[in-house]
SETOR-133609 format. One line per 3 residues: for each residue x, y, z of N, C-alpha, C, CB. Coordinates in steps of 0.05 Angstrom, whole numbers. Glycine has a CB too. Example, Ala and Ser with C-alpha at 12.3 -4.5 7.8 and 13.67 -1.06 7.14 Angstrom:
264 -114 156 246 -90 156 264 -66 156 226 -89 181 ~ 257 -45 142 273 -21 143 258 1 157 282 -12 114
REM end
This chain:
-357 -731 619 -354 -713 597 -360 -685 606 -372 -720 572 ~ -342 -660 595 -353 -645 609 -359 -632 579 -337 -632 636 ~ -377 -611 573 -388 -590 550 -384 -560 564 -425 -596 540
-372 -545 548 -366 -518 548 -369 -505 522 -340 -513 559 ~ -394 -482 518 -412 -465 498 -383 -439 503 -455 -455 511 ~ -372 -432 475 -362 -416 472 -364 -398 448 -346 -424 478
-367 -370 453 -362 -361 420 -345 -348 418 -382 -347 404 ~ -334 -361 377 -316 -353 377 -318 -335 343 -297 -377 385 ~ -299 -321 332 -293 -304 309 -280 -320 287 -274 -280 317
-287 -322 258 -273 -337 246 -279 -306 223 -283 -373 242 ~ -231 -315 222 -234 -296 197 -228 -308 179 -221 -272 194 ~ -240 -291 153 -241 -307 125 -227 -283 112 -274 -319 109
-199 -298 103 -176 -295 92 -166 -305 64 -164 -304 108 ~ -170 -288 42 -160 -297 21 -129 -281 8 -185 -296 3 ~ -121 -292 9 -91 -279 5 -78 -280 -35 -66 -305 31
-66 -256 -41 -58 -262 -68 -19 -253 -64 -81 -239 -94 ~ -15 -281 -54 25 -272 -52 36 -245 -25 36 -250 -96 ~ 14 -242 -11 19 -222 4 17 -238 42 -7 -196 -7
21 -248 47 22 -270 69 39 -244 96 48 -307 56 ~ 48 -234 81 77 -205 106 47 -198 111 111 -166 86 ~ 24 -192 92 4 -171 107 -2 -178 124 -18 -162 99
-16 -209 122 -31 -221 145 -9 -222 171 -43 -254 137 ~ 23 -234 168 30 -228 191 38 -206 202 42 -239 196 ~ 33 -189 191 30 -159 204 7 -152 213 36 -138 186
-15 -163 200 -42 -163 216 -45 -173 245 -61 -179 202 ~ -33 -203 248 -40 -213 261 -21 -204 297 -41 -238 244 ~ 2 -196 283 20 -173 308 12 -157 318 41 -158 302
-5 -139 297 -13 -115 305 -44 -114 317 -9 -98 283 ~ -52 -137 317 -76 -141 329 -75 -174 345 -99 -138 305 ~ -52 -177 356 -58 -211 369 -77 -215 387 -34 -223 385
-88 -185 412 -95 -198 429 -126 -202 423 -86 -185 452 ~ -139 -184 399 -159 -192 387 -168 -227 374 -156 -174 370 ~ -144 -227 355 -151 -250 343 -135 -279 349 -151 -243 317
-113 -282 374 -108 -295 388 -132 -320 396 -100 -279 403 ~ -148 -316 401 -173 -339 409 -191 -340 388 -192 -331 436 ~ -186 -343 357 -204 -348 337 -201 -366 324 -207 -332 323
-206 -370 291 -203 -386 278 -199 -372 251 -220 -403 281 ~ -180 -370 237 -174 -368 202 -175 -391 183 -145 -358 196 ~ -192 -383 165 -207 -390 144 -184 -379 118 -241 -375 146
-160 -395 114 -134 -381 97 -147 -394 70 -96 -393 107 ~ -161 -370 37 -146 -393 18 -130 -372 5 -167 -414 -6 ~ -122 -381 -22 -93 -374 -36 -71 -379 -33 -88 -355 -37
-47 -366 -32 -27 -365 -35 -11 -373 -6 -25 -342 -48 ~ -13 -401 9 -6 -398 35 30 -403 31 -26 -420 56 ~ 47 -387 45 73 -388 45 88 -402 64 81 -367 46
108 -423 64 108 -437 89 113 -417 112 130 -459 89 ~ 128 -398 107 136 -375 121 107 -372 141 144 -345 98 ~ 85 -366 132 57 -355 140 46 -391 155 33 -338 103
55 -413 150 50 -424 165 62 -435 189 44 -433 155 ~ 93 -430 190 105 -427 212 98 -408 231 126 -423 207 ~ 88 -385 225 83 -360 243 54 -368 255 82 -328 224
43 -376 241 16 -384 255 18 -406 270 -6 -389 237 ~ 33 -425 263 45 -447 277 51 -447 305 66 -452 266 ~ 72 -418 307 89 -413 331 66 -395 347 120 -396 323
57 -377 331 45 -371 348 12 -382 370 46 -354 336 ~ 10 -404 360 -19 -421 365 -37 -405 356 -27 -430 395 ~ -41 -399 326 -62 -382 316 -75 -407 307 -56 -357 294
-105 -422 302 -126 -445 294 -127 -437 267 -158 -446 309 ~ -126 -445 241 -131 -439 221 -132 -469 203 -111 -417 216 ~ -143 -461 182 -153 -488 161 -148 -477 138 -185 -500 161
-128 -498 118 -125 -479 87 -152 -493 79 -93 -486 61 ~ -163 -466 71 -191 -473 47 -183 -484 27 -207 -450 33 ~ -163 -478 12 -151 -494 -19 -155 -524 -22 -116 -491 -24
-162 -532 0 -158 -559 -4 -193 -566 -3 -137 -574 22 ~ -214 -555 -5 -242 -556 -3 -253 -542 -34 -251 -538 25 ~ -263 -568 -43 -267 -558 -82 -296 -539 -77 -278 -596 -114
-313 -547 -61 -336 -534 -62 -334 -511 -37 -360 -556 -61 ~ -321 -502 -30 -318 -476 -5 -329 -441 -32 -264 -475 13 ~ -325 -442 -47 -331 -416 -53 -366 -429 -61 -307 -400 -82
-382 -448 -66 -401 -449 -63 -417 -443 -41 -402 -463 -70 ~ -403 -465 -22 -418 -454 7 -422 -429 18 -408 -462 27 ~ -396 -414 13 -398 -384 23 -413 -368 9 -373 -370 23
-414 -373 -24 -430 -350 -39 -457 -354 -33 -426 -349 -72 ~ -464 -377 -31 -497 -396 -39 -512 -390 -13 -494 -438 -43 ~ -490 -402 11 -508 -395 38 -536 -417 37 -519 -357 37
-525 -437 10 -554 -467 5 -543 -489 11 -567 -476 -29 ~ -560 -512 17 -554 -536 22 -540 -545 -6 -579 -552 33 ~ -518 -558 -6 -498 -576 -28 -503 -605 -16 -459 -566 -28
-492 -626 -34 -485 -653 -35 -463 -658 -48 -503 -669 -44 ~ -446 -671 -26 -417 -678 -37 -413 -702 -22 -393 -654 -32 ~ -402 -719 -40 -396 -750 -24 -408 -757 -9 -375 -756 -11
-438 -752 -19 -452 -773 2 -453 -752 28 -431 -806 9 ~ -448 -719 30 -453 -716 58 -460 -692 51 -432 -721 82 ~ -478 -677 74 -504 -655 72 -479 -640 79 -538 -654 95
-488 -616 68 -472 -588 86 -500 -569 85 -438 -567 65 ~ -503 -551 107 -534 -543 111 -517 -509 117 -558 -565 144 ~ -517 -491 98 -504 -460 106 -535 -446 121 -490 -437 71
-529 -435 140 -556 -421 143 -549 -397 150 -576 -431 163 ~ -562 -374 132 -563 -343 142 -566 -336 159 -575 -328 135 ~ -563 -316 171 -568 -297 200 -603 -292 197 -546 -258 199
-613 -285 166 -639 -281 170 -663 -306 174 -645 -265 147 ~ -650 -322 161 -668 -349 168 -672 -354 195 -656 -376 158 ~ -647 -351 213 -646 -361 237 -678 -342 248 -611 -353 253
-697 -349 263 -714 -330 292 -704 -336 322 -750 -338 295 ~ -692 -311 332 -693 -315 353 -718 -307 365 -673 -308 362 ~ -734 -317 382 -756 -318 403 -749 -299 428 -759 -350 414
-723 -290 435 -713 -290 459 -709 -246 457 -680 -317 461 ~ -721 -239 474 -721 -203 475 -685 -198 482 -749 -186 509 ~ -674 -179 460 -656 -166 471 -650 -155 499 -657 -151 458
-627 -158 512 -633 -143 532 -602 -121 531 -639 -163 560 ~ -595 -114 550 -578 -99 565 -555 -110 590 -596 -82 575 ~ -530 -110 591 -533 -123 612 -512 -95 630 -522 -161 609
-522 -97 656 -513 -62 667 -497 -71 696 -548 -35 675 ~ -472 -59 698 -450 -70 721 -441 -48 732 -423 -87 712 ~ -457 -48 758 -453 -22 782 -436 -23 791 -467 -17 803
-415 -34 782 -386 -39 798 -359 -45 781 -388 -66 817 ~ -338 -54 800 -316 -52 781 -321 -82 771 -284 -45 796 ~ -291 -76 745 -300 -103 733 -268 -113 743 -311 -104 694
-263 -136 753 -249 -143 774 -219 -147 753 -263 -173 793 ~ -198 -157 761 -170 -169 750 -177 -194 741 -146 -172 771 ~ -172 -205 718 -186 -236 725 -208 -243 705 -202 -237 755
-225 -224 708 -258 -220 707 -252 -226 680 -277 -189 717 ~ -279 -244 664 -269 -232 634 -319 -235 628 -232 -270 603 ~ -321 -217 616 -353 -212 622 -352 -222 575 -366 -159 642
-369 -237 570 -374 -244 542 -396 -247 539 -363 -263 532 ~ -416 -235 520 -441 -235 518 -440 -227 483 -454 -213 541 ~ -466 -232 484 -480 -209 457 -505 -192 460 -491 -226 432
-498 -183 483 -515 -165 490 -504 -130 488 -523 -174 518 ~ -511 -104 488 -498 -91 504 -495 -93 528 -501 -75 502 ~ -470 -77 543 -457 -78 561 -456 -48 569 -434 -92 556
-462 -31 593 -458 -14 611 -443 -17 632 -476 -7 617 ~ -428 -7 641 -409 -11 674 -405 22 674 -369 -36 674 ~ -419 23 702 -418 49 714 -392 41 745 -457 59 725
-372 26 726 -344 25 749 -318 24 730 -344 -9 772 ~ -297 21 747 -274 16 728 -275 -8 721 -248 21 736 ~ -257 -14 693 -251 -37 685 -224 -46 691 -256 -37 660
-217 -62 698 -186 -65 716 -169 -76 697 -185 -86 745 ~ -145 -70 704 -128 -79 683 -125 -119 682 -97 -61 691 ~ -123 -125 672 -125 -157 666 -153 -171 665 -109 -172 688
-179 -148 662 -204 -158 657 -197 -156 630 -231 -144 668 ~ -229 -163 625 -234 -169 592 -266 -171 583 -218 -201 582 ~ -265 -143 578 -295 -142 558 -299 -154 533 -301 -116 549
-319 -161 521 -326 -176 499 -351 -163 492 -327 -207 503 ~ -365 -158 473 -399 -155 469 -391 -155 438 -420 -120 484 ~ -414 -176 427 -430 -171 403 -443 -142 400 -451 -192 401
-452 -137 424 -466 -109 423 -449 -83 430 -489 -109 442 ~ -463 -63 435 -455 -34 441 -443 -40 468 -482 -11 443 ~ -432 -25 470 -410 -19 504 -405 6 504 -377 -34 508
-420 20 539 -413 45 552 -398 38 582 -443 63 557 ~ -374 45 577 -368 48 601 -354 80 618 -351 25 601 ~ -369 81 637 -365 106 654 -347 105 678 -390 115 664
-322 95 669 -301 90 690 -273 82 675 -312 66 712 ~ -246 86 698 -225 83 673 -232 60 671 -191 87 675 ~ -219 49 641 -213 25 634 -182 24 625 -233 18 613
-181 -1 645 -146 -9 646 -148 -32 633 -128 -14 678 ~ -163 -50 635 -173 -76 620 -172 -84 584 -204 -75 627 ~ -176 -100 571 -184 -106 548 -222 -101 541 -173 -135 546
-224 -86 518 -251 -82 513 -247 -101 488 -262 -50 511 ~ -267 -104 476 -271 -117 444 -301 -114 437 -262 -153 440 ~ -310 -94 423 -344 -82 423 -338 -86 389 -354 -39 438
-373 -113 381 -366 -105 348 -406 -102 347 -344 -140 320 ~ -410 -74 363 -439 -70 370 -432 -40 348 -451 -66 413 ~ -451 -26 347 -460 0 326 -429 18 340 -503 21 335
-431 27 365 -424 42 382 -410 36 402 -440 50 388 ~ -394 58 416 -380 41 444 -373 71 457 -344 15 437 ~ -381 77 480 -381 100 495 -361 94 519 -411 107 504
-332 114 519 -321 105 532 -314 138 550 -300 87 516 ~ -296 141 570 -289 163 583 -257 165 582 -301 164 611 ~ -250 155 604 -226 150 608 -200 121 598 -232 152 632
-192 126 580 -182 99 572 -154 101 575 -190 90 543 ~ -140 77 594 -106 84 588 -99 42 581 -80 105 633 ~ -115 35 562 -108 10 558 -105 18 529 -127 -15 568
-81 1 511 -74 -4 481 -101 -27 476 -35 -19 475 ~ -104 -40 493 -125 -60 484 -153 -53 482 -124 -79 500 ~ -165 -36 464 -187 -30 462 -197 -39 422 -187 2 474
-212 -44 421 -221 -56 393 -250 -58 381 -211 -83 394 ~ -254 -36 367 -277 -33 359 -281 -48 328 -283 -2 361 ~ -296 -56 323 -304 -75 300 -276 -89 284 -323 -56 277
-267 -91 299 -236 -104 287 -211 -85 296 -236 -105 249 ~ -222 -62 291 -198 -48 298 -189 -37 325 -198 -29 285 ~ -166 -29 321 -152 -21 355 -155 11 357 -112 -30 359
-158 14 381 -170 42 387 -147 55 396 -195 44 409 ~ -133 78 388 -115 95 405 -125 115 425 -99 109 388 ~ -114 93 448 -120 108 477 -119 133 477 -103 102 497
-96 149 467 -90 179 464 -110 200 451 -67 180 447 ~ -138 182 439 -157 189 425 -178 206 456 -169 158 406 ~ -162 192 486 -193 195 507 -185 212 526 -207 166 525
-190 234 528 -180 256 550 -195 259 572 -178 283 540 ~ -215 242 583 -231 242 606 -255 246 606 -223 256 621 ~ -261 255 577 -290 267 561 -300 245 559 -290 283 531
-331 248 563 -344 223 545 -346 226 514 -375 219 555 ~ -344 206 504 -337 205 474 -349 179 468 -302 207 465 ~ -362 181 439 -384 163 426 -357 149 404 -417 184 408
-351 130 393 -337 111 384 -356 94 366 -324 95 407 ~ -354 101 332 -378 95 316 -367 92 285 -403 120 320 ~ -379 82 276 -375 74 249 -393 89 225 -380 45 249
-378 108 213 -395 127 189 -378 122 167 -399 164 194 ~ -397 109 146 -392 95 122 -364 88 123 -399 109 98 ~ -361 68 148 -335 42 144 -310 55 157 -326 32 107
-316 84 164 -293 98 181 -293 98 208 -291 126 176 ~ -291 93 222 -286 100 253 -276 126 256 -265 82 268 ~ -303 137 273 -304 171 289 -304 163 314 -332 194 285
-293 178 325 -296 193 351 -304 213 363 -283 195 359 ~ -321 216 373 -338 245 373 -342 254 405 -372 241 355 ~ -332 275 417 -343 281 439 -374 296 450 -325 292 445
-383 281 465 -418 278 472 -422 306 492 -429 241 494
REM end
């Protein structure tokens, strides 16, 4: 047997007759949410399940789960047929374990794909066919040709000539980075860009 620890993004998707949005979402952002999971309820169209179909997007219709808006609102243990469901908050959880940093004096290779929930620093380039990931903040001080995906406060970038950049869901326009260092941040739910 072999076991492989992976994390992954699950979006929760409630749709009212509008199914074109989500697959316009999901075009305009595949290389983000390509490796996740959707959580679809409402109005699913066969149309919207062919597309997810074709495209190998993982998804589960909620409609078919009587108690799903409990679990999500309650975030409490339920009993249904005889079987536990146990929701647990982010605050209940303690982690024991000190934040850290994690810092890369070099390039980040073709290939390479670096996933953490830590922040992330690289004082090198990011190459094109790498792939950043962080739960946390990301500075990088070198071009980036690569995929980034930062859903940390912040993301400090310089030089960017990749479409694939994605801060808390959203896609970053490269045309935004002229060689400046620039801070990449969220003020009340907007994405700024600000040069440092």
């Amino acid at each position: 047997m072999q076991v492989r620890q992976k994390n992954i993004r699950i979006f929760e998707i409630v749709l009212n007759s509008d199914s074109e949005n989500l697959i316009d979402y999901i075009n305009k952002n595949y290389p983000l949410v390509k490796d996740n999971i959707f959580l679809i309820k409402g109005d699913i169209s066969k149309e919207l399940v062919e597309f997810l179909n074709k495209q190998n997007i993982c998804f589960v219709d909620m409609n078919s789960f009587e108690n799903y808006e409990k679990i999500v609102s309650k975030g409490k243990e339920i009993t249904k047929n005889e079987k536990e469901i146990k929701i647990i908050t982010a605050h209940e959880i303690k982690d024991d374990t000190v934040e850290t940093k994690k810092v890369f004096n070099r390039t980040i290779r073709s290939g390479e794909e670096i996933n953490t929930d830590y922040d992330i620093v690289v004082f090198g380039r990011v190459n094109n066919g790498s792939k950043i990931i962080s739960k946390g903040n990301v500075e990088i001080f070198g071009n980036v040709e690569g995929m980034v995906i930062c859903d940390g406060s912040y993301m400090i970038l310089k030089s960017v000539k990749s479409d694939n950049i994605f801060f808390n869901g959203e896609n970053i326009d490269k045309n935004s980075f002229d060689g400046k260092i620039k801070k990449v941040y969220l003020n009340e739910n907007n994405i700024e860009i600000k040069e440092l």
